[in-house]
C-alpha positions as CSV (number, residue, x, y, z in Angstrom):
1,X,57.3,-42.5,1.8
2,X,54.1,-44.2,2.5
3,X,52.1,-42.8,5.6
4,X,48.8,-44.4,5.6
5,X,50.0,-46.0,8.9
6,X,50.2,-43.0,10.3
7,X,46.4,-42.9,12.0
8,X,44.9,-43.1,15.2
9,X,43.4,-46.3,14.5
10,X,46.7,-48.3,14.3
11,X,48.5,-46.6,17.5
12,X,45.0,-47.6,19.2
13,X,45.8,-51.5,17.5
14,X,48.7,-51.1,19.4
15,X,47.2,-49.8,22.5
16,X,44.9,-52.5,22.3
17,X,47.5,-55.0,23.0
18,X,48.7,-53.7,25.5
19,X,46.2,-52.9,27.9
20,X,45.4,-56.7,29.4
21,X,49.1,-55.8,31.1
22,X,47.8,-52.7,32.7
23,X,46.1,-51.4,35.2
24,X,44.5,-48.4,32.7
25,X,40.4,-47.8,32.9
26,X,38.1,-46.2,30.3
27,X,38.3,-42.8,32.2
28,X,42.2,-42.8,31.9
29,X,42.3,-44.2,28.1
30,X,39.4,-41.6,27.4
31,X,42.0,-38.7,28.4
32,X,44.7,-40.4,25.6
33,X,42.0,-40.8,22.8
34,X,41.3,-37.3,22.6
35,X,44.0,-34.8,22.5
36,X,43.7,-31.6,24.9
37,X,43.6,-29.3,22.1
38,X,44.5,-28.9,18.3
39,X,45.3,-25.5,16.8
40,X,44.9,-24.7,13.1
41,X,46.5,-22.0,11.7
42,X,46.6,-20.0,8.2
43,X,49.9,-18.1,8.0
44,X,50.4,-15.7,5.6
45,X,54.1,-14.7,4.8
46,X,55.5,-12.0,2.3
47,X,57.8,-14.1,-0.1
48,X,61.5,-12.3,-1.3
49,X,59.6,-11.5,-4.8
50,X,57.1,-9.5,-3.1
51,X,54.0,-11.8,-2.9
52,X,51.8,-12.4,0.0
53,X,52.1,-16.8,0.2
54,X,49.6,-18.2,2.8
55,X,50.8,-21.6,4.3
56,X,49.2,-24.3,6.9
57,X,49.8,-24.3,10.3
58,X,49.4,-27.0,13.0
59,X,49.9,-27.1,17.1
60,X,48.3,-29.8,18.7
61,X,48.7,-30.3,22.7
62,X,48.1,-34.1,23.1
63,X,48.2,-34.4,27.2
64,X,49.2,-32.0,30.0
65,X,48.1,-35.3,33.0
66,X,51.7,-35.2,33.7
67,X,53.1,-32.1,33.1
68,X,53.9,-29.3,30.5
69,X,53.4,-30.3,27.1
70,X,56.3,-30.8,24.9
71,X,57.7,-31.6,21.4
72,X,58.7,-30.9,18.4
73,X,58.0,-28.3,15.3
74,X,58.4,-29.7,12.0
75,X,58.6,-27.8,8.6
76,X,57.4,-30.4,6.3
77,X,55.8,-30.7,2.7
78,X,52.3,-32.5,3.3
79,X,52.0,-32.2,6.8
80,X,48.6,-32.6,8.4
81,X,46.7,-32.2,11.9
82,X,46.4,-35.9,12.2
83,X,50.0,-36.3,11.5
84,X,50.4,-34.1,14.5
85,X,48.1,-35.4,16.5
86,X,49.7,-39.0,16.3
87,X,53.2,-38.2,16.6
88,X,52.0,-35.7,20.1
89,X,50.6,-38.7,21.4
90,X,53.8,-40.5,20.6
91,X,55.2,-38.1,22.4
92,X,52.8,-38.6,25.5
93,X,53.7,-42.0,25.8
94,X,58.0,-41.8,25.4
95,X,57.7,-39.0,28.1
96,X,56.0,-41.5,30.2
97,X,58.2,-44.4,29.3
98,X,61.2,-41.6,29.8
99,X,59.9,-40.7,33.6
100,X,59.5,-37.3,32.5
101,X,57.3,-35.1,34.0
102,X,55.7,-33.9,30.5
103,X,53.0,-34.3,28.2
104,X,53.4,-34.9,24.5
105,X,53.1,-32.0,21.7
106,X,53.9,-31.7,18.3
107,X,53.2,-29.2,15.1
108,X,54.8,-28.0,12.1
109,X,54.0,-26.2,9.2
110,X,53.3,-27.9,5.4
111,X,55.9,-26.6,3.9
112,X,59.4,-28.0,1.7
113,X,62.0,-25.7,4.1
114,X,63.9,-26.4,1.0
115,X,62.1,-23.9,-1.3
116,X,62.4,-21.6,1.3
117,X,65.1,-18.3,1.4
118,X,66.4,-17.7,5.1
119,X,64.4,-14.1,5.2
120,X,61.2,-16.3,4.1
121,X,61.8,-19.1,6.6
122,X,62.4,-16.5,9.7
123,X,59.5,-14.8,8.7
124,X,57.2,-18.0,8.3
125,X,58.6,-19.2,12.0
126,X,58.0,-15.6,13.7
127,X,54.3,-15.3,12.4
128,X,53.9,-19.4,13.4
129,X,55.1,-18.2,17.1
130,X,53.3,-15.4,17.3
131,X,49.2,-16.6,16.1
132,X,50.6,-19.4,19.7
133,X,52.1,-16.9,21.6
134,X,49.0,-16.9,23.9
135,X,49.3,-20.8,24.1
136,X,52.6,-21.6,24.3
137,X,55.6,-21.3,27.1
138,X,57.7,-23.2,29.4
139,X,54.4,-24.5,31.7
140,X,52.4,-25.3,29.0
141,X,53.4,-26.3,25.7
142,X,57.5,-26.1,25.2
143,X,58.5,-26.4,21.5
144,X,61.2,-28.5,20.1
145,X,63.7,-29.1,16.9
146,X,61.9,-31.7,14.3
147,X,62.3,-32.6,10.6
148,X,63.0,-29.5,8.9
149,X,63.8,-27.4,11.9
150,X,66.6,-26.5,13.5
151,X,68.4,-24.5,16.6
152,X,68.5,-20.8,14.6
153,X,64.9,-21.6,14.2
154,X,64.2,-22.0,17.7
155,X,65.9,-18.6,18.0
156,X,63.9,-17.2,16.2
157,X,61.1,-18.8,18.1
158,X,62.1,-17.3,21.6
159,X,63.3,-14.2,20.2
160,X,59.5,-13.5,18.8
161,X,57.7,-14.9,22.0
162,X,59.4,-12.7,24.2
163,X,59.4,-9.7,22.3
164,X,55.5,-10.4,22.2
165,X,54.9,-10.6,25.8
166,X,58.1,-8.0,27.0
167,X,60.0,-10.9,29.1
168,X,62.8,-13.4,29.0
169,X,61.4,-17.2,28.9
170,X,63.8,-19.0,27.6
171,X,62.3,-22.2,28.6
172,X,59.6,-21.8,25.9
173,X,61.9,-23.7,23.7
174,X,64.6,-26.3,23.6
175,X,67.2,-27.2,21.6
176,X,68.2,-23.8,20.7
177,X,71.9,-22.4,20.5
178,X,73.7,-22.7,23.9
179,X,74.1,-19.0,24.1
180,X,70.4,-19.0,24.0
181,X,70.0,-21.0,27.1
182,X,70.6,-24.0,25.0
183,X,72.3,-26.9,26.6
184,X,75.2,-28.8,25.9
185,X,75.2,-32.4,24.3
186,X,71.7,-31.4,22.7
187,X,72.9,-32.5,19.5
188,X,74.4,-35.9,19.9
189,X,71.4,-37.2,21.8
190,X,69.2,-38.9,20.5
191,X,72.2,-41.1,18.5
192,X,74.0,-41.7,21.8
193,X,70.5,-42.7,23.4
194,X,70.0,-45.5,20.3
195,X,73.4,-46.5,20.4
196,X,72.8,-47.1,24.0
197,X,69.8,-49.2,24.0
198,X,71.0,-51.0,20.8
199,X,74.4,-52.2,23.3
200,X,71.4,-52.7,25.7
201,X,69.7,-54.9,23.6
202,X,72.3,-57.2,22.7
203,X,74.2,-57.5,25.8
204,X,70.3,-59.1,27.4
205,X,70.9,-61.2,24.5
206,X,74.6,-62.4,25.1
207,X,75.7,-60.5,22.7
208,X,78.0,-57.4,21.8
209,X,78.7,-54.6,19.5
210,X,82.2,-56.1,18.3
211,X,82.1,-56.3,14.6
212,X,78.6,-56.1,14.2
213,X,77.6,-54.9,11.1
214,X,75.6,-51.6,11.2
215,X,73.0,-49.7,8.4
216,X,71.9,-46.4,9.2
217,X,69.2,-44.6,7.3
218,X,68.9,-41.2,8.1
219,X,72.6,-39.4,8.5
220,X,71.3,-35.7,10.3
221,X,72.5,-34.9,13.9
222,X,71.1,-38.5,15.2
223,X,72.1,-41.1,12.4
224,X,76.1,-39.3,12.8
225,X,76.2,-39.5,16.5
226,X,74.8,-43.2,16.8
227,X,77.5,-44.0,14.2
228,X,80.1,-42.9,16.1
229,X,78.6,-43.7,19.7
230,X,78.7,-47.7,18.0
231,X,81.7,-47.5,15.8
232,X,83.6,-46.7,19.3
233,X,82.0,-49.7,20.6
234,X,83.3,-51.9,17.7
235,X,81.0,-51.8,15.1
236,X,80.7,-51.8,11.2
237,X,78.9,-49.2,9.6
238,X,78.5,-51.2,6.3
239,X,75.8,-48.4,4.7
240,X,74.3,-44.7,5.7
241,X,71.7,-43.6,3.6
242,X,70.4,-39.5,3.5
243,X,68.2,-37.7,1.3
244,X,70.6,-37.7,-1.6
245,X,71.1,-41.4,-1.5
246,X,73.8,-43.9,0.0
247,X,76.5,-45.6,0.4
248,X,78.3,-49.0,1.2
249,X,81.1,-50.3,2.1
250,X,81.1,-54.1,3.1
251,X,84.1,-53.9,5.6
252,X,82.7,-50.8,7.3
253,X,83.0,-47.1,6.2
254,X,85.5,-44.0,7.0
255,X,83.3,-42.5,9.3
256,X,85.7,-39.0,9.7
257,X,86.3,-39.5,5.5
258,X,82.5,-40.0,5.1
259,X,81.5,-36.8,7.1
260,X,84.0,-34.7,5.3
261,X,82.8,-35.8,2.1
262,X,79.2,-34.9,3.5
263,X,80.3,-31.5,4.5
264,X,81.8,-30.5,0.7
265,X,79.1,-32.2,-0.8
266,X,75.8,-31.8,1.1
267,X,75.0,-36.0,0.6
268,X,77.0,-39.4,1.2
269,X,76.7,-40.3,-2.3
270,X,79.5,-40.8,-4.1
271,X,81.8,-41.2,-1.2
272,X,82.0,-45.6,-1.5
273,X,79.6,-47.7,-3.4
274,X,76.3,-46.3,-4.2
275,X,73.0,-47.2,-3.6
276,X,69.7,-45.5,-3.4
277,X,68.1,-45.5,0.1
278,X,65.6,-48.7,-0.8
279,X,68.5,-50.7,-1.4
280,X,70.4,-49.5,1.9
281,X,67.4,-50.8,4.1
282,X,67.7,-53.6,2.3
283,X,71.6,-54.8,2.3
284,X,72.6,-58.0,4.8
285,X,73.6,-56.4,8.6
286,X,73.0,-57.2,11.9
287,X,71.5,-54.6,12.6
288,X,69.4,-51.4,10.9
289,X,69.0,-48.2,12.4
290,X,66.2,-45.7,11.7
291,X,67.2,-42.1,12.4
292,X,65.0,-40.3,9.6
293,X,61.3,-40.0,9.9
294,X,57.9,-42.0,10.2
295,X,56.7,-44.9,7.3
296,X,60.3,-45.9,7.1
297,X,59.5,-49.0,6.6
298,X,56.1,-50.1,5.3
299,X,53.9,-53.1,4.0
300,X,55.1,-52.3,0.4
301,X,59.3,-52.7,1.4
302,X,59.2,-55.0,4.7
303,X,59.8,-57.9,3.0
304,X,63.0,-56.8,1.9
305,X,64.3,-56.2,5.1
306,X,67.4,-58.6,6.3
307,X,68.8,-57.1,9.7
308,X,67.3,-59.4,12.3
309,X,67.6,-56.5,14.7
310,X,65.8,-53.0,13.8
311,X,66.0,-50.3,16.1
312,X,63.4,-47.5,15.5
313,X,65.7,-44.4,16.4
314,X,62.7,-41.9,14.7
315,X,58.6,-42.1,15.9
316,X,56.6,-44.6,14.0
317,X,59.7,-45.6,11.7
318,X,58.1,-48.9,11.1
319,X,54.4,-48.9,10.5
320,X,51.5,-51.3,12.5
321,X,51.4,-53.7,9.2
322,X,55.4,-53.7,8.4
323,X,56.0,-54.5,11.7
324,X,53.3,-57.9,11.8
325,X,55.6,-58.8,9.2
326,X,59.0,-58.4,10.4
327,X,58.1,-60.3,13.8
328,X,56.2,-63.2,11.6
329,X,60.0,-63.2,9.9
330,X,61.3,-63.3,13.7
331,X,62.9,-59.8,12.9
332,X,63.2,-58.0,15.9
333,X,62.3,-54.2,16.6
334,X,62.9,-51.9,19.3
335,X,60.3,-49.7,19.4
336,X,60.6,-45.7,19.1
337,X,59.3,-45.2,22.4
338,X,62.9,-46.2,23.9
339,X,64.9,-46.3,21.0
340,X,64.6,-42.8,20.6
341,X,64.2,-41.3,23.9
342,X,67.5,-39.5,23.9
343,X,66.4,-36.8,22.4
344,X,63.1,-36.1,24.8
345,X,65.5,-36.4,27.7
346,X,67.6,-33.5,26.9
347,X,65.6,-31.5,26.1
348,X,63.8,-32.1,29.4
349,X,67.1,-31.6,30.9
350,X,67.6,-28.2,28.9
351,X,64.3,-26.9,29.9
352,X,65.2,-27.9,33.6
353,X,68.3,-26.1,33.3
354,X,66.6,-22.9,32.0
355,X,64.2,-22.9,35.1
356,X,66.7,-22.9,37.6
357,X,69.6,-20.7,35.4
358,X,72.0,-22.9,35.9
359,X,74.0,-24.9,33.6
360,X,75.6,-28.1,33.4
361,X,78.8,-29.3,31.8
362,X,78.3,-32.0,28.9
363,X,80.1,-34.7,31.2
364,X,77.1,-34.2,33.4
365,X,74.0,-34.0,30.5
366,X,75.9,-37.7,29.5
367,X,75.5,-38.9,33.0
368,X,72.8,-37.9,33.5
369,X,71.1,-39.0,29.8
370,X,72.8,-42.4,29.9
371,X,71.5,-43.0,33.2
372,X,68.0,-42.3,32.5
373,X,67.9,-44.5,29.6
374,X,69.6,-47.4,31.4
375,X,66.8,-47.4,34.0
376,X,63.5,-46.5,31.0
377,X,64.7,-49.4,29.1
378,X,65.7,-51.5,31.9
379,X,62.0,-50.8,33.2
380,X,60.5,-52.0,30.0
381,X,62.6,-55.1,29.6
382,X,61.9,-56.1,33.3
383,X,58.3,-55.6,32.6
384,X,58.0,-57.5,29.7
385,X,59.5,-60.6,31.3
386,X,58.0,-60.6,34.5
387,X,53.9,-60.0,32.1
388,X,55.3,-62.0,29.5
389,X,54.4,-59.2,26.8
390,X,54.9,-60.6,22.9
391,X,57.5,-58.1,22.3
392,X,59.0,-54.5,23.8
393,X,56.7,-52.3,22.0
394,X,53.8,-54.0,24.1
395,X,55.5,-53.6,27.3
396,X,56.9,-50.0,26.6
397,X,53.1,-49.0,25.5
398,X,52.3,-51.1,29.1
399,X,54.6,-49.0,31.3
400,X,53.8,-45.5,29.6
401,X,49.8,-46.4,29.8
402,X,50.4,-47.9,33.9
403,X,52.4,-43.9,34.5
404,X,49.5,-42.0,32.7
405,X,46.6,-44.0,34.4
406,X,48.2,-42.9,38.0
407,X,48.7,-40.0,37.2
408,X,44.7,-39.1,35.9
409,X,42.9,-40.9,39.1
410,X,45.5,-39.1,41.3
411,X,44.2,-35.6,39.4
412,X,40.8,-37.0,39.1
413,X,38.1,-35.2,36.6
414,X,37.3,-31.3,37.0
415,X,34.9,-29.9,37.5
C-alpha cells in the first residue's frame, strides 16, 4: 500500500484550499503546522525465546487549543513519526468538524502484531505505556484502539498506567472492555457513523439506499457494522474485501453466512466468488466504502475505480493525487473527516462517561452518536452551499480550521 501521500505537504495542499472560506490567520494556522509535541521511543521487550528485541515507538500530541488530546495507538509494520504526525492532525481537524472538545493524537509502535505471541504483545504495550506514563491521561493525551490494536490492549494500557501512578483513571483510554469502564456500542461505531452519512449523502442527492449496490474494503469491526447498518436500509453488498482477499456476489452477499464463514476461517475468501482486494475496489457499484487504512486508494490504482460515490470510512483512505483524479472522472468522495467520525464520537462519549461514573445504555450512545453526526455533516453540507466550496473535503477542512481559529485568539499566545 502506497503511502507517499501520506506527508505534511499534501494535507497543507488541502488546507490551502480551503482557507479563502475561513476566517483562519497566520497565528492560528502556525499552531496546526507544528504539532505540540512528538515523543520517540526505543522499547526494548524480552521475546518468548529469551532475547532482549528493541522496537520503535511513537506518541505525537498534534493540538491541545480545544481540549485533551486524543487518538489512536497503532501496532503497525513500518510505522513512522510522520505517519503519526499526519494522521494526529487528522485527528485535530475530525474532532473539530465532530464538535468535540479534543485535540488530535496518534502513535503506534513499528511492529507486524502478527509476529507477535500474546505474552510479547502485553509486554511490548506495558513498556509503550509506561516510557508515556508521565505524559499521558484523561486531560491530556487519551489513547485509543487503531490498526493493530485492540480493547484487551487498552487493558493492558490502563492496567500499567495506574499501577505506575497508584490510582484508578480509567479515562486514560477508550475503547477498552465495558467492564473496564468501556462503553457500550464502541464497536459498531464508526460503520453505523458511515452508513449514516452515506444515507445522508444520497438522500441531499434525491436518492436512497434501496438496492444500491455496496463494496466494502476493509471487513474489521467498522466494514461489518456499516454492512449491516446499510444492508437494513436496502442495500447490496456485492463485494467485502479483508487482508486475506475477497469476495463477490453480484446479487448481494449472505451477510450472517459471510460472517460465519469469517469466524471459522479467519478471511472472506472462499465464501462466494473470489477476488483479490485490487479487483474488489475495482468491480461496478454504486458505491465503495473504505474501512481499512490510509493510501487505499492511490495514483497508481485510481483509474480503476467505478463507484461514482466513495466514502472514506478510514483517515487519508484516498490520497491528495488519487483524489484529483477521481473528481476529474466526476467520482464523488466523502471525505474521512465526516465519514469516519463515528468512531471519535464514542469514544468522546466513553471518556465523558468515565469522568462522571456513570453509564449509559446503548439506545442512548446511538442517540446520542446518530445525532451528532446528523448535525457535523449537516454543518459541512450547509457550509459548502452557502461558500460554494468545490467539494466536501474543502468545506469539512473550512469548518474544522473556522472551530480551531476561535478557539486560539480566544486562548491567545502565552507567555
Amino acid at each position: 500500500m502506497p503511502t507517499s501521500g501520506l506527508n505534511w505537504q499534501g494535507l497543507l495542499e488541502q488546507l490551502e484550499q480551503a482557507l479563502p472560506f475561513t476566517t483562519a490567520d497566520e497565528q492560528s494556522l502556525a499552531y496546526f503546522k507544528f504539532p505540540k509535541r512528538t515523543i520517540s521511543l526505543s522499547l526494548p521487550v524480552k521475546m518468548d525465546d529469551g532475547r532482549v528485541k528493541v522496537f520503535r515507538g511513537y506518541r505525537t500530541v498534534h493540538s491541545i487549543t480545544r481540549g485533551p488530546a486524543m487518538g489512536g495507538v497503532r501496532y503497525r509494520e513500518g510505522l513512522s513519526v510522520h505517519e503519526c504526525e499526519v494522521l494526529a492532525a487528522i485527528m485535530t481537524l475530525k474532532n473539530a468538524v465532530a464538535d468535540l472538545p479534543l485535540g488530535g493524537a496518534k502513535g503506534g509502535v513499528n511492529v507486524d502484531p502478527e509476529t507477535l505471541s500474546a505474552g510479547e504483545t502485553e509486554r511490548l504495550t506495558r513498556r509503550y505505556t509506561s516510557e508515556l506514563v508521565d505524559v499521558i491521561g484523561h486531560q491530556s493525551d487519551v489513547l485509543a484502539p487503531d490498526v493493530g490494536t485492540n480493547e484487551q490492549i487498552m487493558a493492558w494500557m490502563l492496567d500499567t498506567y495506574n499501577e505506575n501512578l497508584g490510582n484508578t483513571a480509567n479515562g486514560m483510554v477508550v475503547g477498552k472492555p465495558i467492564p473496564l469502564g468501556g462503553s457500550l456500542g464502541t464497536k459498531g461505531a464508526r460503520g453505523r457513523g458511515a452508513a449514516l452519512v452515506t444515507a445522508m449523502i444520497l438522500e441531499e442527492s434525491g436518492e436512497n439506499l434501496q438496492n444500491k449496490s455496496v463494496v466494502i474494503h476493509g471487513y474489521g469491526d467498522a466494514g461489518r457494522s456499516a454492512a449491516a447498518y446499510l444492508a437494513l436500509q436496502g442495500a447490496r453488498i456485492i463485494g467485502v474485501a479483508d487482508s486475506g482477499g475477497a469476495t463477490y456476489a453480484s446479487m448481494g452477499l449472505d451477510l450472517a453466512a459471510l460472517d460465519a464463514h469469517r469466524e471459522e476461517t479467519g478471511s472472506v475468501m472462499g465464501f462466494a466468488t473470489a477476488l483479490d482486494t485490487e479487483e474488489a475496489l475495482a468491480l461496478n457499484a454504486d458505491v465503495l466504502l473504505l474501512c481499512y487504512d490510509h493510501g487505499t486508494i492511490y495514483a497508481g490504482n485510481a483509474a480503476s475505480i467505478r463507484a461514482p460515490l466513495v466514502i472514506e470510512a478510514s483517515n487519508r483512505a484516498v490520497l491528495p493525487e488519487a483524489e484529483r483524479y477521481l473528481k476529474s472522472q466526476g467520482t464523488v468522495v466523502i471525505p474521512d473527516l465526516i465519514a469516519s467520525i463515528g468512531g471519535v464520537i464514542t469514544n468522546y462519549l466513553e471518556w465523558v462517561q468515565d469522568a462522571s461514573n456513570f453509564f449509559w445504555q446503548e439506545d442512548e450512545i446511538y442517540a446520542a452518536l446518530d445525532k451528532r453526526i446528523t448535525a457535523a455533516v449537516t454543518d459541512v453540507m450547509a457550509f459548502a452551499k452557502l461558500h460554494g466550496t468545490p467539494d466536501l473535503r474543502t468545506a469539512a477542512y473550512a469548518v474544522a480550521l473556522n472551530k480551531l481559529h476561535g478557539a486560539a485568539v480566544l486562548r491567545g499566545v502565552y507567555p
